[in-house]
One Martini backbone bead per residue (centre of mass of N, CA, C, O) as a GRO file, in nm:
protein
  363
    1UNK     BB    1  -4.353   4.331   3.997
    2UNK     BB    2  -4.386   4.200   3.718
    3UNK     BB    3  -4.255   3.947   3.750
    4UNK     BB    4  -4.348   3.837   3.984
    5UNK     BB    5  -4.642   3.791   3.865
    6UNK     BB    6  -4.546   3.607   3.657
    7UNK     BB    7  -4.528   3.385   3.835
    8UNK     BB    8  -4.771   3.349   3.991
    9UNK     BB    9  -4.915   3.242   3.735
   10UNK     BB   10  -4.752   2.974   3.757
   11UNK     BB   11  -4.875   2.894   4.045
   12UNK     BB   12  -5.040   2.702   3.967
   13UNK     BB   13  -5.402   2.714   3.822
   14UNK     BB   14  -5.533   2.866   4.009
   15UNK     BB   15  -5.775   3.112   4.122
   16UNK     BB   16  -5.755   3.261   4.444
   17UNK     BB   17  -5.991   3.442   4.437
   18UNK     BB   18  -6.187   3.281   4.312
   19UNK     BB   19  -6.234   3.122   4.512
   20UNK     BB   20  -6.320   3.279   4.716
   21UNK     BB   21  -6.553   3.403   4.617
   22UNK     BB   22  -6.677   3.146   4.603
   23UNK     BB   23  -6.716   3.117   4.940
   24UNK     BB   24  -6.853   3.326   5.027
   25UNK     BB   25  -7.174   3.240   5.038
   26UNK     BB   26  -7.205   3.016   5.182
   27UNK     BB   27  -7.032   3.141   5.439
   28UNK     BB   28  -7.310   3.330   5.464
   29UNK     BB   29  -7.512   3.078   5.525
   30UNK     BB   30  -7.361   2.958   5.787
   31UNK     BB   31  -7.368   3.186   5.958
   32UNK     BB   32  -7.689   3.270   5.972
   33UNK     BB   33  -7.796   2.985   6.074
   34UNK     BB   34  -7.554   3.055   6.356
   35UNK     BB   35  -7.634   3.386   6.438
   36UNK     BB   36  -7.734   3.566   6.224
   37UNK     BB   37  -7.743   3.916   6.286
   38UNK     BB   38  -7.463   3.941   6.396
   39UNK     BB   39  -7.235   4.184   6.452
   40UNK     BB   40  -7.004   3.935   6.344
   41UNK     BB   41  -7.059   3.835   6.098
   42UNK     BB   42  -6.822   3.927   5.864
   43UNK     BB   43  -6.616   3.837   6.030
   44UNK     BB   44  -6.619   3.554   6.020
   45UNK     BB   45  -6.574   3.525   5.722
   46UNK     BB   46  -6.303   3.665   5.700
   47UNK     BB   47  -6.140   3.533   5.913
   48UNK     BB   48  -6.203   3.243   5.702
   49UNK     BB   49  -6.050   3.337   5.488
   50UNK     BB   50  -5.774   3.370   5.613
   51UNK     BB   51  -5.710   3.114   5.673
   52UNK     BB   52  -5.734   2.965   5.429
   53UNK     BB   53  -5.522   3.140   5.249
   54UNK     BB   54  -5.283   3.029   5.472
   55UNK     BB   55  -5.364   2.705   5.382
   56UNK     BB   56  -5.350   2.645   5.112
   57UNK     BB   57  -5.035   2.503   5.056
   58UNK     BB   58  -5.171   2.256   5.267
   59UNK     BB   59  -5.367   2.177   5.059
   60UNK     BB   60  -5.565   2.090   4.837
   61UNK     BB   61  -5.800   2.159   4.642
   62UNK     BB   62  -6.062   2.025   4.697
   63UNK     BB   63  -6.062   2.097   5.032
   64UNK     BB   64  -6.126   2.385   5.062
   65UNK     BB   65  -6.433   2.367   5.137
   66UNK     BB   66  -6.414   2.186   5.352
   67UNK     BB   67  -6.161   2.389   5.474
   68UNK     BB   68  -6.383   2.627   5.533
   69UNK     BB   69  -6.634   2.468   5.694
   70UNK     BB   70  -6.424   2.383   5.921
   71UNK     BB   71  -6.326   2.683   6.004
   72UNK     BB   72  -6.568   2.850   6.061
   73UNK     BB   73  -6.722   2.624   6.283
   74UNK     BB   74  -6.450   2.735   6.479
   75UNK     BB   75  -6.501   3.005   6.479
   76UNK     BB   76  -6.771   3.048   6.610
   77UNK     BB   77  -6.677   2.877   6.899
   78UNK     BB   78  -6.497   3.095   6.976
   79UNK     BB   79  -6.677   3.344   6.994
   80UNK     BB   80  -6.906   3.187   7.195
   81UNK     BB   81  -6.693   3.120   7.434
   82UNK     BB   82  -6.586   3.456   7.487
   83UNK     BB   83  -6.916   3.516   7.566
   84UNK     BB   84  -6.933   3.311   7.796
   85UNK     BB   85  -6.675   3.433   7.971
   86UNK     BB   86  -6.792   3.721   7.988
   87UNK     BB   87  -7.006   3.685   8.111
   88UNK     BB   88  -6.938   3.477   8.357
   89UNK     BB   89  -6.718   3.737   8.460
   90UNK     BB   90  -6.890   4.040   8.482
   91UNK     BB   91  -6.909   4.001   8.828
   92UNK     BB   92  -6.596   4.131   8.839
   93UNK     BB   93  -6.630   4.395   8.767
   94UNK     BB   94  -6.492   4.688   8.845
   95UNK     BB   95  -6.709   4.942   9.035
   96UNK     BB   96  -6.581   5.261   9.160
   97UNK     BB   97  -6.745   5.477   9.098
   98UNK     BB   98  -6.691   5.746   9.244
   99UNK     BB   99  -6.454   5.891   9.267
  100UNK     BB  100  -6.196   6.032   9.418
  101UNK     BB  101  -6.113   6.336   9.591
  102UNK     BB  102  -5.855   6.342   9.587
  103UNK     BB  103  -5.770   6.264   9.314
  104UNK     BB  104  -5.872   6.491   9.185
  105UNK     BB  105  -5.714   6.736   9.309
  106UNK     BB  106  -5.431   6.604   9.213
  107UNK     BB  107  -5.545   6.623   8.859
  108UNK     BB  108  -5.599   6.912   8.907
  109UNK     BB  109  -5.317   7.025   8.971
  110UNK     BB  110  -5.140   6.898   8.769
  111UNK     BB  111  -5.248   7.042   8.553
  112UNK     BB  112  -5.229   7.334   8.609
  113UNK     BB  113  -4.937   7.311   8.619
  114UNK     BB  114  -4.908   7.269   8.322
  115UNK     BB  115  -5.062   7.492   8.177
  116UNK     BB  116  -4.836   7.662   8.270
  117UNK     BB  117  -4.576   7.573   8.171
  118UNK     BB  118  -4.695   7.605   7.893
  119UNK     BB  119  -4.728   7.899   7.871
  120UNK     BB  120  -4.426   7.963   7.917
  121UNK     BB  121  -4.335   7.871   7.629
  122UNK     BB  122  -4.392   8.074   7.547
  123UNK     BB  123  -4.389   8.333   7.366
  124UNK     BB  124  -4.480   8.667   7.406
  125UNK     BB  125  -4.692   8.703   7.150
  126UNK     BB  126  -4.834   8.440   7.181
  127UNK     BB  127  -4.946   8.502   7.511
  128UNK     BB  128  -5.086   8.748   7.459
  129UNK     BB  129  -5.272   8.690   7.247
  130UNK     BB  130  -5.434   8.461   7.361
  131UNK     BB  131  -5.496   8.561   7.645
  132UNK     BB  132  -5.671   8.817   7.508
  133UNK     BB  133  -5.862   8.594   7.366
  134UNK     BB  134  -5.946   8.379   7.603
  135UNK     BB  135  -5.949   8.595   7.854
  136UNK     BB  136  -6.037   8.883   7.743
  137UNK     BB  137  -6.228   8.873   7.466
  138UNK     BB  138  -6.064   8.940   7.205
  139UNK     BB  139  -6.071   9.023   6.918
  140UNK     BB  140  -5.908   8.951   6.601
  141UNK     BB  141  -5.967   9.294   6.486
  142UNK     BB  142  -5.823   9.413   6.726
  143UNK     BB  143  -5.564   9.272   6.714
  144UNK     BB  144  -5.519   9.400   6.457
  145UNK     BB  145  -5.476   9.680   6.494
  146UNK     BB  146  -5.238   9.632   6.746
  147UNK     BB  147  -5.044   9.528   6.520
  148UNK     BB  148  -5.103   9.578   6.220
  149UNK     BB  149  -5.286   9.352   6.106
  150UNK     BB  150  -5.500   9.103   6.041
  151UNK     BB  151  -5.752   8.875   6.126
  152UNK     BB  152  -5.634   8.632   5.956
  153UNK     BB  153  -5.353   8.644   6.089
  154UNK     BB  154  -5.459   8.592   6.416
  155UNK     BB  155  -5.620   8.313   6.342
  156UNK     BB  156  -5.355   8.187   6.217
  157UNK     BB  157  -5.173   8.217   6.500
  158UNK     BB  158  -5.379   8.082   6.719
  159UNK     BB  159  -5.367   7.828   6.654
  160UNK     BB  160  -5.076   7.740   6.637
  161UNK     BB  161  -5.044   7.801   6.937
  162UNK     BB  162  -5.259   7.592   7.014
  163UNK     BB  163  -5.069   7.358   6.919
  164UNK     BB  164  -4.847   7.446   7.119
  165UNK     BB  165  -4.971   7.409   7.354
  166UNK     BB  166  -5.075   7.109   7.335
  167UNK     BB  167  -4.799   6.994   7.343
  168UNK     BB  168  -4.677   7.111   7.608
  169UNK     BB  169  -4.840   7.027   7.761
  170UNK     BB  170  -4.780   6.720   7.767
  171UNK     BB  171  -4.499   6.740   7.864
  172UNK     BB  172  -4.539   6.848   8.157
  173UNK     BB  173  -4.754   6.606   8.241
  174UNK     BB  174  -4.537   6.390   8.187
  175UNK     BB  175  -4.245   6.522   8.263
  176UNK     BB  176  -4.103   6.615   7.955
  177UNK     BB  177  -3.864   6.553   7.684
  178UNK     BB  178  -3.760   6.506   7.399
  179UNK     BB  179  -3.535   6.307   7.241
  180UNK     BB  180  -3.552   6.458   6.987
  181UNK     BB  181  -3.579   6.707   6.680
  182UNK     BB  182  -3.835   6.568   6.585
  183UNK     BB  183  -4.079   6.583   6.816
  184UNK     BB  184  -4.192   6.859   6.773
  185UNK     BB  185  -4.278   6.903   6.476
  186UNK     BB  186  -4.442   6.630   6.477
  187UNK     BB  187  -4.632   6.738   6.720
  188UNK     BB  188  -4.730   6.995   6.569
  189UNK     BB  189  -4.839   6.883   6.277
  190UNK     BB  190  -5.077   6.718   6.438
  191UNK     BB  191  -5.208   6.922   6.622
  192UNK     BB  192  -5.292   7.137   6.337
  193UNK     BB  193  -5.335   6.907   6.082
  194UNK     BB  194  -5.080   6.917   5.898
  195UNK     BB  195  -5.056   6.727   5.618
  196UNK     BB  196  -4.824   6.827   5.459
  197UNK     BB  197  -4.609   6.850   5.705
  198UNK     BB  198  -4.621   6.559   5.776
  199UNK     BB  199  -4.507   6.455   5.531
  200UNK     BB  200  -4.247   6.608   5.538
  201UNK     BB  201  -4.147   6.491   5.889
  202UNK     BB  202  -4.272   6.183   5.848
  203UNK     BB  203  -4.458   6.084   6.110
  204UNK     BB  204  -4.550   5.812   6.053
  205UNK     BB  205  -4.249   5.670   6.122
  206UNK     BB  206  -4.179   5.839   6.388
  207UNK     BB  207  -4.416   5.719   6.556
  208UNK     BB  208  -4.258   5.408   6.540
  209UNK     BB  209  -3.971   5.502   6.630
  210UNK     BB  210  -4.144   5.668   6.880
  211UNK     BB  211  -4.311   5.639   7.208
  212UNK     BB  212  -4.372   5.895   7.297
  213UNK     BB  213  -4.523   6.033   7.016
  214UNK     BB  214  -4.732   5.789   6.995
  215UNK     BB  215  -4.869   5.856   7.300
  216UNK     BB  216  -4.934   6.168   7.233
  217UNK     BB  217  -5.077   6.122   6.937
  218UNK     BB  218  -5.386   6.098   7.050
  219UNK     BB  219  -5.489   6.339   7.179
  220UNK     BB  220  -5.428   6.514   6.951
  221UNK     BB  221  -5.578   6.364   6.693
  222UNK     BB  222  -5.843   6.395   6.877
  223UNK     BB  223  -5.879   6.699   6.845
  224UNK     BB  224  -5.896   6.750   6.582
  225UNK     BB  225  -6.039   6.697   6.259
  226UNK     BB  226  -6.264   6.545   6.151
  227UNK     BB  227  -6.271   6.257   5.933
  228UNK     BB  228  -6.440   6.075   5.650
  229UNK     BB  229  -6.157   5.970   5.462
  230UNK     BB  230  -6.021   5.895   5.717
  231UNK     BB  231  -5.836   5.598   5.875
  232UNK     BB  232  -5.654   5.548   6.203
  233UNK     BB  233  -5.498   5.211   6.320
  234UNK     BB  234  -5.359   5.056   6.584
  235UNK     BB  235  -5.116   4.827   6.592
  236UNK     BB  236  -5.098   4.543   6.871
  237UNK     BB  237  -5.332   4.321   6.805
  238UNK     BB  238  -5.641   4.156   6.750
  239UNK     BB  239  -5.760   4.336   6.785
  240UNK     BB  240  -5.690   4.548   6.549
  241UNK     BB  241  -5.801   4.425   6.298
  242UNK     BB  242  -6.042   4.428   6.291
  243UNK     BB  243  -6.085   4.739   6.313
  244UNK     BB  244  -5.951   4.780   6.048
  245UNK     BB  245  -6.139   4.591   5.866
  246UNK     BB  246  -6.396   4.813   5.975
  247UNK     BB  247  -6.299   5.058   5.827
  248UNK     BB  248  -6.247   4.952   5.521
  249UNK     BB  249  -6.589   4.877   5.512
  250UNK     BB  250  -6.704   5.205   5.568
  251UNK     BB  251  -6.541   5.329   5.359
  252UNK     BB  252  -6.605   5.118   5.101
  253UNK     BB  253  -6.946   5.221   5.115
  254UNK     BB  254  -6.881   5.495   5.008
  255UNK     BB  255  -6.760   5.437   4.738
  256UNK     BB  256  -6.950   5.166   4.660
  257UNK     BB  257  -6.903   4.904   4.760
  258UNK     BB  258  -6.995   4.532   4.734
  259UNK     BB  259  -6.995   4.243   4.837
  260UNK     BB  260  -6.723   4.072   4.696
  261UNK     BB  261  -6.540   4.340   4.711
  262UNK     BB  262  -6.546   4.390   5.003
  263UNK     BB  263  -6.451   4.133   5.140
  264UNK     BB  264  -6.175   4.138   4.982
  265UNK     BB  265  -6.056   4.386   5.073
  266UNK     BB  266  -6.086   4.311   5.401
  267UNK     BB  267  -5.901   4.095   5.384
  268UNK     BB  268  -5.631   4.226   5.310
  269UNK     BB  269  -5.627   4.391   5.549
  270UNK     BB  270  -5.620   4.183   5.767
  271UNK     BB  271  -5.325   4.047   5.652
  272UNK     BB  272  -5.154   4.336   5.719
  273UNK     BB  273  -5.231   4.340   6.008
  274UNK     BB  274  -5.128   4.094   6.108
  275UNK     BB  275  -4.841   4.090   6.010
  276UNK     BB  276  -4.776   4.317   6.209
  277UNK     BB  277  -4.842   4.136   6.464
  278UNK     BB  278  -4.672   3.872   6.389
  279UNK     BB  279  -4.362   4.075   6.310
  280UNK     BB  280  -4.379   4.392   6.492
  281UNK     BB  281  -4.625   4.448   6.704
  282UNK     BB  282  -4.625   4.756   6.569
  283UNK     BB  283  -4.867   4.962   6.404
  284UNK     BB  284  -5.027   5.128   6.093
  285UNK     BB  285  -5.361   5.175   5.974
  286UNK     BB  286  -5.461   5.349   5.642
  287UNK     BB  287  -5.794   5.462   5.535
  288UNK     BB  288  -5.848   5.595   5.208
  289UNK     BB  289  -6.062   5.811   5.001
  290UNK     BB  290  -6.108   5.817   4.675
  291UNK     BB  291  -6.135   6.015   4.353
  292UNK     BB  292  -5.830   6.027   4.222
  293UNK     BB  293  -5.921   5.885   3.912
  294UNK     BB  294  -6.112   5.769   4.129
  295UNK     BB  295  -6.288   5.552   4.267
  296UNK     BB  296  -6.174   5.442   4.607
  297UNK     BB  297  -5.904   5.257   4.787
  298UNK     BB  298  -5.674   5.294   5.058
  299UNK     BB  299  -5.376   5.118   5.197
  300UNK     BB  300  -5.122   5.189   5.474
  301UNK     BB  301  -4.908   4.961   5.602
  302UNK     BB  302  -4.702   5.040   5.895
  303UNK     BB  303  -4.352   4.956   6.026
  304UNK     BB  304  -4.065   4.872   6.244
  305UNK     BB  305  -3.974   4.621   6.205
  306UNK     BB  306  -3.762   4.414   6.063
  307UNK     BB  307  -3.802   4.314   5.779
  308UNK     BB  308  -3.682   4.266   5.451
  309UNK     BB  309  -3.444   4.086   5.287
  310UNK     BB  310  -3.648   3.906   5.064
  311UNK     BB  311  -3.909   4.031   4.891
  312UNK     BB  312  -3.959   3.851   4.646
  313UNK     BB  313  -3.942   3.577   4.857
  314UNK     BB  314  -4.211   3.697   4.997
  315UNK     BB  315  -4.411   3.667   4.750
  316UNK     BB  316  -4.438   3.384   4.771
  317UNK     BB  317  -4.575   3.093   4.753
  318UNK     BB  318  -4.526   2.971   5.083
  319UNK     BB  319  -4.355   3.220   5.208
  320UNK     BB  320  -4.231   3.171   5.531
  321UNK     BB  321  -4.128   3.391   5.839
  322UNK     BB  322  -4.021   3.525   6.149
  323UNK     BB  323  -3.803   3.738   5.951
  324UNK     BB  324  -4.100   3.818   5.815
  325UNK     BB  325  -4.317   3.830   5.589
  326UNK     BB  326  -4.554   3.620   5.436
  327UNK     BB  327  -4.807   3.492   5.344
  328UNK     BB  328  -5.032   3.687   5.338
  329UNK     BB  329  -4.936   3.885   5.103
  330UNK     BB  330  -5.000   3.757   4.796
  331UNK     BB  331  -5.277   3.733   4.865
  332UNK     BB  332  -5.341   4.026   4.905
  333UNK     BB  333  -5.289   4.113   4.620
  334UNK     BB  334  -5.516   3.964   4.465
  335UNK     BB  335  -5.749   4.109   4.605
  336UNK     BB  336  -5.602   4.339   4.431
  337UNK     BB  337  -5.503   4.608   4.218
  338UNK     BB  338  -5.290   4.742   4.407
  339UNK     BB  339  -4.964   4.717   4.469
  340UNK     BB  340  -4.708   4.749   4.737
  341UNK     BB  341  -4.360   4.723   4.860
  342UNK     BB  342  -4.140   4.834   5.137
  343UNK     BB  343  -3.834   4.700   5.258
  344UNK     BB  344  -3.598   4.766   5.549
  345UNK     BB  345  -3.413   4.623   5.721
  346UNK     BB  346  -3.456   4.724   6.060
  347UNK     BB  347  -3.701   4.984   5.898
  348UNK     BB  348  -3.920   4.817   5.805
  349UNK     BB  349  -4.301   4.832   5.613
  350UNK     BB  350  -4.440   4.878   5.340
  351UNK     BB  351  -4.789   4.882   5.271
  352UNK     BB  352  -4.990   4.925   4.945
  353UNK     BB  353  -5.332   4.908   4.901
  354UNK     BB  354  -5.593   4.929   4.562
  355UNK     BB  355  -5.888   4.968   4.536
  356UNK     BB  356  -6.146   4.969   4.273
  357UNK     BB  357  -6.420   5.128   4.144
  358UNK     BB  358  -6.659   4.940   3.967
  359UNK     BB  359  -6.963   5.027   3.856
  360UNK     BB  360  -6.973   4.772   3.614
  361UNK     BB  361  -6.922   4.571   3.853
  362UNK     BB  362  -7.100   4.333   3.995
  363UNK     BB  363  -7.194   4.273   4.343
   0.00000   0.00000   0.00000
């Protein structure tokens, strides 16, 4: 991408980092003016850049700061109506109390049902083992005595079992069966929290590819351990750019992100997300930590879309179409330290993207 950097800094005279930093402070005096501290003023903020970003080839040089005023409070007037329709519509949501009893009966069989059939898959010695330790409550160094094995390689044998059994009762509740040979290592990797293995079967690609265990991907990957350094967000819709701009957020103020820093990383997140909702249908926004070789987050937008057949001129300023990634790609790259992109017609884009947090640079 070195040629192709060289090209946009050659497109326009402004930088539009600039352009936005300087936009900041303003669109944030606006908002706070008409809304004050509002749960949704930085969104509204982020919201505000997206738009200008998406808008600048369309507009003067001049006209930017005018038509980010006049965008804010468009912003802003659309937020006040969803929030007055859905109040005004409030006393129709359905409260249906208690469960039905019936209901209950019917769902606590079918689990039980599940849950049998899920132990029946297990081989002999993974049941035996389990059994004994989960009903009859032995000790994992008496099973170590019993098979001959340590404490340690009986309690690493029970995990394993146990995320194949979440693996199993998920399918028998479901009541089905994989349709490819990838879907159960995949679903093994994710349940175990093996992230090596996920690596290895490449789940993330699998998961956008695969409807069965993208469904099956959410009850596993809840059991998990909580991470504080990595979110992952399911893109499907426009909720989910929030969603996702506000984790790359929450994430980037542990790195040490803050002012206008903080809001350009978010506003990028905002961009590859959105270009997910508006050319792919879904993929996933991953947001992690990093420490090494420095402290940063990284994000890697992912989808299994129609692809880019000409990546290069998808990166290029004013291009945009519905049959690939497009204008708010190149705004997103220069709001970040280092961007990267890979996309093959037919089988999807994956877009990452890196900011650095500089101790000694200026919030």
């Amino acid at each position: 991408m070195t040629e192709q950097a060289a090209n946009d800094e050659r497109v326009g005279q402004e930088d539009p980092v600039g352009d936005v930093a300087d936009l900041i402070p303003m669109l944030r005096r606006i908002v706070a003016a008409r809304v004050g501290h509002h749960p949704a003023a930085e969104d509204l903020v982020q919201e505000t850049l997206v738009r200008v970003l998406a808008a600048r080839d369309r507009i003067e040089p001049g006209m930017v700061e005018p038509y980010a005023i006049a965008t804010v409070r468009n912003v802003m007037a659309t937020m006040w109506r969803r929030e007055d329709r859905e109040q005004r519509n409030q006393h129709r949501a359905h409260d249906p109390g208690e469960p039905e009893r019936a209901d209950e009966v019917v769902i606590a069989s079918e689990e039980s049902a599940a849950i049998a059939r899920a132990v029946q898959r297990l081989d002999d010695r993974e049941r035996r083992i389990l059994l004994a330790h989960e009903v009859d409550g032995e000790a994992t160094s008496a099973l170590a005595q019993v098979s001959g094995s340590t404490a340690g390689a009986v309690a690493a044998q029970l995990k394993r079992t146990r995320a194949r059994l979440r693996v199993e009762y998920l399918l028998a509740l479901e009541q089905v069966e994989p349709p490819t040979e990838r879907c159960r290592p995949v679903l093994l990797a994710l349940s175990s929290a093996d992230r090596r293995r996920q690596r290895e079967v490449d789940a993330a690609q699998h998961l956008l590819e695969c409807e069965l265990c993208a469904r099956l991907s959410e009850p596993l990957l809840d059991r998990g351990p909580v991470r504080d350094d990595e979110v992952r967000v399911a893109i499907t819709g426009d909720p989910d750019i929030v969603a996702a701009r506000q984790a790359a957020r929450e994430i980037a103020v542990r790195a040490g992100f803050t002012g206008t820093d903080l809001t350009l990383l978010a506003t990028a997140v905002s961009e590859v997300a959105r270009n997910i909702v508006r050319f792919a249908d879904h993929g996933t926004v991953t947001v992690e930590l990093l420490q090494e070789p420095r402290p940063g987050i990284r994000v890697v937008a992912r989808d299994s879309g129609p692809g880019i057949a000409d990546v290069e001129r998808a990166m290029r300023d004013g291009f945009s179409t519905d049959e690939g990634l497009g204008l708010g790609l190149p705004g997103a790259r220069r709001l970040v330290d280092e961007f990267d992109i890979a996309s093959e017609p037919g089988r999807g884009t994956t877009v990452v993207l890196t900011k650095w947090f500089d101790r000694k640079a200026p919030g």
